[in-house]
Chimera marker file (.cmm) of the C-alpha trace (Angstrom):
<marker_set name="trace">
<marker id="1" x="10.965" y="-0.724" z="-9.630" r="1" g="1" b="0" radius="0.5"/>
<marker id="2" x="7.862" y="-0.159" z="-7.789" r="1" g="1" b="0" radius="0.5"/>
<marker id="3" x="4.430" y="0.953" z="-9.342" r="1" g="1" b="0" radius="0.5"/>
<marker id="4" x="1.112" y="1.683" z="-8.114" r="1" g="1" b="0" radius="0.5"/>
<marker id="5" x="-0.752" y="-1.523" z="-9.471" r="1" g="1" b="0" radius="0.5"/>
<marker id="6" x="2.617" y="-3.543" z="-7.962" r="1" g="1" b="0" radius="0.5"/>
<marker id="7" x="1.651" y="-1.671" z="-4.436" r="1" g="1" b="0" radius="0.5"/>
<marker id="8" x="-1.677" y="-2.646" z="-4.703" r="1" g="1" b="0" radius="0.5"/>
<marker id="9" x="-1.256" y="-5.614" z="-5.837" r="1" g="1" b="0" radius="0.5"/>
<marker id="10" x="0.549" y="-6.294" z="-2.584" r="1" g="1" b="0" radius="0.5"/>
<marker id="11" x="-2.304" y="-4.555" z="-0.640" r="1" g="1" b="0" radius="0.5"/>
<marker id="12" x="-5.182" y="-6.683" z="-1.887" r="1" g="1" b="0" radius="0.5"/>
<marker id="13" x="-2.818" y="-10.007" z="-1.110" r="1" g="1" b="0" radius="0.5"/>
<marker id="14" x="-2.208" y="-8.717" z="2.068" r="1" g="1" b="0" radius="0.5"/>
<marker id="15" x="-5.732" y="-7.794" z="2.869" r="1" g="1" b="0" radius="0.5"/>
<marker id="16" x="-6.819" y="-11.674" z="1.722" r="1" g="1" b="0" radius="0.5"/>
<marker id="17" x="-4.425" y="-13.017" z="3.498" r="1" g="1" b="0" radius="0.5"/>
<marker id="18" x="-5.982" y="-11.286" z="6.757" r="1" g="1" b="0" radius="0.5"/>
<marker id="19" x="-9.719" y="-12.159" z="5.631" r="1" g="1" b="0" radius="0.5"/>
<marker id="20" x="-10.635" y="-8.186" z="5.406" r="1" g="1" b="0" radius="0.5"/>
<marker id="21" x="-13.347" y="-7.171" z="3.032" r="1" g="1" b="0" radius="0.5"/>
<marker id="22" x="-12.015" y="-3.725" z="1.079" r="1" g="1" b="0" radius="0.5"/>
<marker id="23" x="-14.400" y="-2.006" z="3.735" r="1" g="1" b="0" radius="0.5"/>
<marker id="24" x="-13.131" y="-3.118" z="6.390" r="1" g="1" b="0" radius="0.5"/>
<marker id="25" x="-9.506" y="-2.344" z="5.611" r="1" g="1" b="0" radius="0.5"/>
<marker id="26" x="-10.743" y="0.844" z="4.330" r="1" g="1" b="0" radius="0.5"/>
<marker id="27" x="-12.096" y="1.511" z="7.827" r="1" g="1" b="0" radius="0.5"/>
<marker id="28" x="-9.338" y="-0.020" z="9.679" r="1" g="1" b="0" radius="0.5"/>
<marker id="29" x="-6.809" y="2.330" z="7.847" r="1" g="1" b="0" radius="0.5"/>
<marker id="30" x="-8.800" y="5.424" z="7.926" r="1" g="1" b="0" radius="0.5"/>
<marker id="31" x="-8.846" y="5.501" z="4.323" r="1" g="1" b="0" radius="0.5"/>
<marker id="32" x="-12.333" y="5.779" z="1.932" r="1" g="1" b="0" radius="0.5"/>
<marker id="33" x="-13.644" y="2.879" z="0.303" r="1" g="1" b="0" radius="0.5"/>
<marker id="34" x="-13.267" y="4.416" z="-3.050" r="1" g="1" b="0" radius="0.5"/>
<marker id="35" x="-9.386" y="5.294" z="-2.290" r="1" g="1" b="0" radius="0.5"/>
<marker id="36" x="-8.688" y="2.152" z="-1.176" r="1" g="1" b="0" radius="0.5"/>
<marker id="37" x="-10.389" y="0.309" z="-4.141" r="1" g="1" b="0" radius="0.5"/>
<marker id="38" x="-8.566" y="2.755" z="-6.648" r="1" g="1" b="0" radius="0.5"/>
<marker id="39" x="-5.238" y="1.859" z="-4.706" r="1" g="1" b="0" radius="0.5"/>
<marker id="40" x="-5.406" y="-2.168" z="-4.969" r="1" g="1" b="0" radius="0.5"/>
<marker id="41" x="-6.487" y="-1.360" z="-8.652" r="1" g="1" b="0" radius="0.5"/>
<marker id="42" x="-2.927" y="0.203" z="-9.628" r="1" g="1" b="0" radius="0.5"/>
<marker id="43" x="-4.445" y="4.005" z="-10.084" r="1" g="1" b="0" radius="0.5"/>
<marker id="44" x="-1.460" y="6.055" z="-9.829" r="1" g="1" b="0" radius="0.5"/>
<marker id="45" x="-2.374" y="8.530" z="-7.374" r="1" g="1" b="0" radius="0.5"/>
<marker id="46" x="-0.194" y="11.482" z="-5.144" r="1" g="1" b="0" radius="0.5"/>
<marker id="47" x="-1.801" y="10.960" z="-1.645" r="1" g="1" b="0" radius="0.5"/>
<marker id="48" x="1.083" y="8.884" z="-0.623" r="1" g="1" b="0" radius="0.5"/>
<marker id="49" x="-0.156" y="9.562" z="3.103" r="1" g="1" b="0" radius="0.5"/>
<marker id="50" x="-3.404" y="7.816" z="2.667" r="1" g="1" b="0" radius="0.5"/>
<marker id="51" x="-1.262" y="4.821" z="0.622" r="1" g="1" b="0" radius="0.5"/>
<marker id="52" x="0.780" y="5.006" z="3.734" r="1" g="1" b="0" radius="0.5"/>
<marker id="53" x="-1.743" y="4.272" z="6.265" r="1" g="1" b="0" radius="0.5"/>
<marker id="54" x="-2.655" y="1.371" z="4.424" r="1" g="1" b="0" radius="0.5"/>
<marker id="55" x="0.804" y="-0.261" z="4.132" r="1" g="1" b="0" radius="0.5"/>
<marker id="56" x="0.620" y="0.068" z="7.290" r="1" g="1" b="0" radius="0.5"/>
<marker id="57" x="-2.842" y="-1.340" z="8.277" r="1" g="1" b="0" radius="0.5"/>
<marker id="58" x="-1.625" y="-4.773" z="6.590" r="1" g="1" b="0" radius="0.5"/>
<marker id="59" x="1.637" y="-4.782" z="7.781" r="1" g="1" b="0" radius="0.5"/>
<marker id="60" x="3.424" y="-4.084" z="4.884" r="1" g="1" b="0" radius="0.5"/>
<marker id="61" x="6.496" y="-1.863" z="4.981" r="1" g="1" b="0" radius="0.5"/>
<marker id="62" x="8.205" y="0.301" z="2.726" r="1" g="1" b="0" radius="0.5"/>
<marker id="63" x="11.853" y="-0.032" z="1.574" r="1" g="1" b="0" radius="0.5"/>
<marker id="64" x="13.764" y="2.925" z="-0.426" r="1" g="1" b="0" radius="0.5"/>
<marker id="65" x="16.530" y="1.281" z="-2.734" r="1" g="1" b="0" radius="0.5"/>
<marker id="66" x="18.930" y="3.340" z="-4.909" r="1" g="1" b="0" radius="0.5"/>
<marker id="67" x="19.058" y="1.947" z="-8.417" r="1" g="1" b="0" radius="0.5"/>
<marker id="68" x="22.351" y="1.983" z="-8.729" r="1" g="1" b="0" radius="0.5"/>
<marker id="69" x="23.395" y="1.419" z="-5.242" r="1" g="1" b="0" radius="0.5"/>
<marker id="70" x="23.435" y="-1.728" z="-3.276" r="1" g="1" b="0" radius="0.5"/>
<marker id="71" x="22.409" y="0.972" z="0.157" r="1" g="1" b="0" radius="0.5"/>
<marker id="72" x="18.708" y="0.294" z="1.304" r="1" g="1" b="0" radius="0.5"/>
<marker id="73" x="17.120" y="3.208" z="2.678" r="1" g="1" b="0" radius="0.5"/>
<marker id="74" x="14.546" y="2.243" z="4.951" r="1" g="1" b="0" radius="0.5"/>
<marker id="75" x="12.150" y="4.930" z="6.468" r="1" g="1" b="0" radius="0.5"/>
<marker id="76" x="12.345" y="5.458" z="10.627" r="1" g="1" b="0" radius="0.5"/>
<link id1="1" id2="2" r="1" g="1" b="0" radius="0.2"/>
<link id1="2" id2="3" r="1" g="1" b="0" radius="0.2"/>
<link id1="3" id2="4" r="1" g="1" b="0" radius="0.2"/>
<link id1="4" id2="5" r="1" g="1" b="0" radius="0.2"/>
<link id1="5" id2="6" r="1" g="1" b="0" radius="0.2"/>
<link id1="6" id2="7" r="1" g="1" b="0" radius="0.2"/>
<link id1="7" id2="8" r="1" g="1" b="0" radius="0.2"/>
<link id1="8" id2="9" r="1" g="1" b="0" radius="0.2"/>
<link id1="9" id2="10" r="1" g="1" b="0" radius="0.2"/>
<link id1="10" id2="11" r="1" g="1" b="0" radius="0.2"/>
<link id1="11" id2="12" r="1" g="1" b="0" radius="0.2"/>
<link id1="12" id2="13" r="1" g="1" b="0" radius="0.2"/>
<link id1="13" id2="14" r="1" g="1" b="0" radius="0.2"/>
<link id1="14" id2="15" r="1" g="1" b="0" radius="0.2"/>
<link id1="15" id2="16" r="1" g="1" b="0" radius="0.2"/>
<link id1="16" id2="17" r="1" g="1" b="0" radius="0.2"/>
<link id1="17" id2="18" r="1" g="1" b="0" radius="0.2"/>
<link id1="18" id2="19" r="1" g="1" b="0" radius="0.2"/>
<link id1="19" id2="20" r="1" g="1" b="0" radius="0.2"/>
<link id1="20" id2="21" r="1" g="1" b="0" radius="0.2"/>
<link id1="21" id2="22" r="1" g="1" b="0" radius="0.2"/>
<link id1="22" id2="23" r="1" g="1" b="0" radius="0.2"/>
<link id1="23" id2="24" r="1" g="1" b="0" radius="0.2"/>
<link id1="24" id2="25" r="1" g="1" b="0" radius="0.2"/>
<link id1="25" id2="26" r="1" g="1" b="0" radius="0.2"/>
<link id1="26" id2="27" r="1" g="1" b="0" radius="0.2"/>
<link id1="27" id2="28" r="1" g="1" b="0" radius="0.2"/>
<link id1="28" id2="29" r="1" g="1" b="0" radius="0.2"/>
<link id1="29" id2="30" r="1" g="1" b="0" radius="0.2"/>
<link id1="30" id2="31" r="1" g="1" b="0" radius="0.2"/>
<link id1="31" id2="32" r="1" g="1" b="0" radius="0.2"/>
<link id1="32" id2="33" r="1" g="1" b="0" radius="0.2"/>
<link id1="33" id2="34" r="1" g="1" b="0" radius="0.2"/>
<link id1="34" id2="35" r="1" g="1" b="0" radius="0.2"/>
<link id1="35" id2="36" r="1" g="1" b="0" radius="0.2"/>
<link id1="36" id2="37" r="1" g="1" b="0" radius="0.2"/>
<link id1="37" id2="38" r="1" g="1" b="0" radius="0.2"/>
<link id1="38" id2="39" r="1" g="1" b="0" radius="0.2"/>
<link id1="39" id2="40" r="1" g="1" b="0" radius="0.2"/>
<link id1="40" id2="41" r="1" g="1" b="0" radius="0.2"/>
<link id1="41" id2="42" r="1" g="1" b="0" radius="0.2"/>
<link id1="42" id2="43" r="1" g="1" b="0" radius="0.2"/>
<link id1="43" id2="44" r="1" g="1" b="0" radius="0.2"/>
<link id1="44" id2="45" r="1" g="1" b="0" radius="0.2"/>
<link id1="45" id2="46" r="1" g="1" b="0" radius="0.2"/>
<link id1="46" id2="47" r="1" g="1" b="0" radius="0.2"/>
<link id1="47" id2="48" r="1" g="1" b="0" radius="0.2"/>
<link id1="48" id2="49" r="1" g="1" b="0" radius="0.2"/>
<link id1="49" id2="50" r="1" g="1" b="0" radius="0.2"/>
<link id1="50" id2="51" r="1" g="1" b="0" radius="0.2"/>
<link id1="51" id2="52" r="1" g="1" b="0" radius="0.2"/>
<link id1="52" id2="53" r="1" g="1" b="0" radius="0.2"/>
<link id1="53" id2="54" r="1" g="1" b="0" radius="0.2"/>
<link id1="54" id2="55" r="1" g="1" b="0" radius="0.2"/>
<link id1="55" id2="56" r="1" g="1" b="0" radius="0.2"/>
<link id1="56" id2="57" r="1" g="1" b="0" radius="0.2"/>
<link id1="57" id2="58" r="1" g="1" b="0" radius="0.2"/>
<link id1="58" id2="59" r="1" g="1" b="0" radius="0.2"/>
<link id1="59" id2="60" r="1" g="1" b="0" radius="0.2"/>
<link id1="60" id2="61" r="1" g="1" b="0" radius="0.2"/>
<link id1="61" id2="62" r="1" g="1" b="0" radius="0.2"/>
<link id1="62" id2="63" r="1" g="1" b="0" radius="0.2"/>
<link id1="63" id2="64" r="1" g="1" b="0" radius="0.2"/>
<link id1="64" id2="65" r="1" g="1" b="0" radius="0.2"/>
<link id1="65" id2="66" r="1" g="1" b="0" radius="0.2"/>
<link id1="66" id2="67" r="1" g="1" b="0" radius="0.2"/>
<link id1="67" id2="68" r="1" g="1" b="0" radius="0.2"/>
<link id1="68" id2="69" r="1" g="1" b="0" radius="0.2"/>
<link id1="69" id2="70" r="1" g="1" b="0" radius="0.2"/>
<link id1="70" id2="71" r="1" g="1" b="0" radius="0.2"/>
<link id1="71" id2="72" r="1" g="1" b="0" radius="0.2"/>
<link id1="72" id2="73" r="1" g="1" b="0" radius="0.2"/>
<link id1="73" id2="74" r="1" g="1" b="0" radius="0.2"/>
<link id1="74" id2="75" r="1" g="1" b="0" radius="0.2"/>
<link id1="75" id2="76" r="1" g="1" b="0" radius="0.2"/>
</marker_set>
């Protein structure tokens, strides 16, 4: 199951792996520093937009799977 310090995990290896500083992603995404800091940190937080834009700004992608399903929903 997914959880907001596994999802930002993800973003800060992502980031690295591009060579961005958090202010430059944070920029890049359209996103504030602090959010973006607070994000790679795990802080559970309901501005799934924001978190959107930047999954998106390090080409990461999101994947819905039902727990007790072997469907993948995967967002258009």
């Amino acid at each position: 199951m997914m959880s907001p310090s596994s999802i930002g995990e993800a973003i800060r290896q992502a980031r690295k792996a591009m060579g961005l500083r958090q202010d430059e992603l944070a920029a890049a995404s359209g996103v504030g520093l602090r959010f973006l800091v607070e994000l790679e940190r795990g802080k559970a937080t309901v501005q799934l937009g924001r978190t959107l834009l930047v999954l998106g700004a390090v080409g990461l992608d999101v994947q819905l799977v039902a727990r007790h399903s072997s469907s993948t929903l995967k967002p258009s």
